[in-house]
C-alpha positions in Angstrom: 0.0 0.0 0.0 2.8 2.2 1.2 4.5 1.9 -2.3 0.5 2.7 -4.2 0.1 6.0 -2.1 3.1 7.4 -2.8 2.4 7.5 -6.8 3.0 11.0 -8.1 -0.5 10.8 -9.9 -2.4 10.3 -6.3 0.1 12.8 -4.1 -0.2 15.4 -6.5 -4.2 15.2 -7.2 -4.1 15.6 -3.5 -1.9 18.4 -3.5 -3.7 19.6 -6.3 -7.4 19.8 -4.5 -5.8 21.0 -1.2 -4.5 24.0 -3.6 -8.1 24.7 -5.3 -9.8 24.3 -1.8 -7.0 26.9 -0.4 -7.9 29.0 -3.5 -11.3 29.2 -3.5 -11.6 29.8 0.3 -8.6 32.8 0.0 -10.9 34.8 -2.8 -14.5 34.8 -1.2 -12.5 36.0 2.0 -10.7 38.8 -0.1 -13.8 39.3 -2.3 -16.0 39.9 1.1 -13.1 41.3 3.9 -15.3 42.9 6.0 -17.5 40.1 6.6 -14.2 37.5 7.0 -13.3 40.7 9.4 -16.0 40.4 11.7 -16.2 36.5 11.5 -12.1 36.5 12.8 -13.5 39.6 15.6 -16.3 37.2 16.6 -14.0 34.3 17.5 -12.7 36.0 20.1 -9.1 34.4 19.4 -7.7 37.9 18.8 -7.5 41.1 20.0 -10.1 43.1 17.5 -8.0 45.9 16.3 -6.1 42.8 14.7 -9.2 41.5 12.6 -9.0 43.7 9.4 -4.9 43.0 9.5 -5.4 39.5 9.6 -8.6 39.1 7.1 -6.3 40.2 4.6 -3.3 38.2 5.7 -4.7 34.7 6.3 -6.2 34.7 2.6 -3.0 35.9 1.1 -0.9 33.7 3.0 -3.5 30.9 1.9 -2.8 31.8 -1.9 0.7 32.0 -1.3 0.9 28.2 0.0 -1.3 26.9 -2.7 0.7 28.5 -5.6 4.0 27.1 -3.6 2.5 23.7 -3.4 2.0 23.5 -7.2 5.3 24.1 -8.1 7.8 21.8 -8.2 10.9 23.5 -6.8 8.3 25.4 -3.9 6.0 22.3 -3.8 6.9 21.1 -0.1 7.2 24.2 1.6 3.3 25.1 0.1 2.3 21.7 1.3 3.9 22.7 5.5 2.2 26.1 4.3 -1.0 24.6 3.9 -0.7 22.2 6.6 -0.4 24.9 9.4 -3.0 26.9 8.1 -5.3 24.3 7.7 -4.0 23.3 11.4 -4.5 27.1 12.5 -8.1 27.0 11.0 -8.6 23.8 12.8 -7.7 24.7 16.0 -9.1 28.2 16.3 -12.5 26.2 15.4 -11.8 23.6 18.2 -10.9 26.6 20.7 -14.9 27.8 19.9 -16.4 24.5 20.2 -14.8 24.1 23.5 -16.0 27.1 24.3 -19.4 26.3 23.5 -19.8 29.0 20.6 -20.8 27.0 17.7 -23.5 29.2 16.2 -21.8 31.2 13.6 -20.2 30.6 10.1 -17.3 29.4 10.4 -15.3 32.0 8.0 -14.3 29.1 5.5 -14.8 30.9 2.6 -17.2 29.9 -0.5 -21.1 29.7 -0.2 -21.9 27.2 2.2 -21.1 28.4 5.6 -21.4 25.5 7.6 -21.4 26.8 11.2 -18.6 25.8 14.0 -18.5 22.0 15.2 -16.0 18.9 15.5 -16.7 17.6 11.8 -15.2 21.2 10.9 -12.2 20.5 12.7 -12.0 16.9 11.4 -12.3 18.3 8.1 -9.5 20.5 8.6 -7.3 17.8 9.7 -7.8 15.2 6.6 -7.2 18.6 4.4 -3.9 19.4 6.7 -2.9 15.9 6.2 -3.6 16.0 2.0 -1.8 19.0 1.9 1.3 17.1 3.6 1.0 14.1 0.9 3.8 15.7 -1.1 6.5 14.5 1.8 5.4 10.6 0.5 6.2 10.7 -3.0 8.0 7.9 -4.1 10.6 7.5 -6.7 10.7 9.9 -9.6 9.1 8.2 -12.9 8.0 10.0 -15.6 4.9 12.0 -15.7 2.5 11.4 -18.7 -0.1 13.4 -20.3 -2.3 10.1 -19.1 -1.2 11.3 -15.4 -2.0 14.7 -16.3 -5.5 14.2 -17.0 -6.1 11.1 -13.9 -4.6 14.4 -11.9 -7.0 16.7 -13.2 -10.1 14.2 -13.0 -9.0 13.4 -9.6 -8.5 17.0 -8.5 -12.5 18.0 -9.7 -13.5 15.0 -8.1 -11.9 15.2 -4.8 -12.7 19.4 -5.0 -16.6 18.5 -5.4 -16.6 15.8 -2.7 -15.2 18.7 -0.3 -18.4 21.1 -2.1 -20.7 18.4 -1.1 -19.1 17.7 2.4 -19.2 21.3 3.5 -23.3 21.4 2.4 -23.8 18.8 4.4 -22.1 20.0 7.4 -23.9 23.4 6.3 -27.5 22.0 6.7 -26.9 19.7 9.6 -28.8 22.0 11.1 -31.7 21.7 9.3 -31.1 17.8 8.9 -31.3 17.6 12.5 -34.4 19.0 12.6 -36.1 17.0 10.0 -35.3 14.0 12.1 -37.1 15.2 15.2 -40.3 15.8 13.3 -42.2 12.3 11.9 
């Protein structure tokens, strides 16, 4: 298995989707700052002069490691990139949950906006561990334009299974309620 995993074709279509998901997330916070502003002033992690700084830092520092992890030369220092931010998100989400304040949007980025819980912070860590898939490569082989596309196919696909995961998590909510009514 060890020897299957570290294929170029699956650690790269996971770097790949960590990239896109970092990408995505960094322009809805930069397209929308003020809101990403107040989201960062309502978790109460920072001091709240800080929050405009920051909701333009974090989004540029989460464009920064993507671009790095795509490129070869850059690739494993925008996968440790990724990784800690991912790891940042995830524990400033589990700091709130702890703290019993789980009812607000998380800050994520994109359209869902699921709200605070433990399958956030999960979330977080499977993304944090993709993003450090590009440590487990194995032995150089050469790359085909067959490889290029099962990249590509795999990226879309893993990038939608995240879309679909985050409106779940986004209407738990409302799932939850459906279940208490017959």
């Amino acid at each position: 298995m060890g020897a299957t995993f570290a294929d170029p074709v699956i650690v790269r279509t996971l770097g790949a989707a960590v990239a896109v998901v970092l990408l995505v997330a960094a322009v809805a916070k930069l397209r929308d700052r003020e809101v990403f502003a107040a989201t960062i002033d309502n978790d109460r992690l920072l001091p709240p002069a800080s929050a405009p700084a920051v909701a333009l830092v974090l989004p540029l520092a989460e464009i920064a490691a993507a671009l790095a992890s795509l490129y070869g030369p850059t690739r494993i220092w925008g996968a440790l990139g990724a990784a800690a931010l991912l790891s940042l998100f995830a524990a400033a989400i589990a700091v709130n949950v702890v703290r019993g304040r789980v009812d607000f949007d998380c800050g994520c980025g994109g359209g869902e906006h699921p709200r605070l819980s433990w399958a956030l912070v999960v979330r977080n860590g499977v993304l944090a561990v993709a993003a450090l898939a590009a440590f487990v490569e194995g032995p150089h082989r050469p790359f085909e334009a067959i490889d290029a596309l099962t990249v590509a196919g795999g990226t879309a696909a893993l990038v939608t299974l995240y879309h679909f995961s985050n409106l779940l998590l986004a209407n738990a909510p409302r799932l939850a309620g459906l279940e208490r009514h017959p």
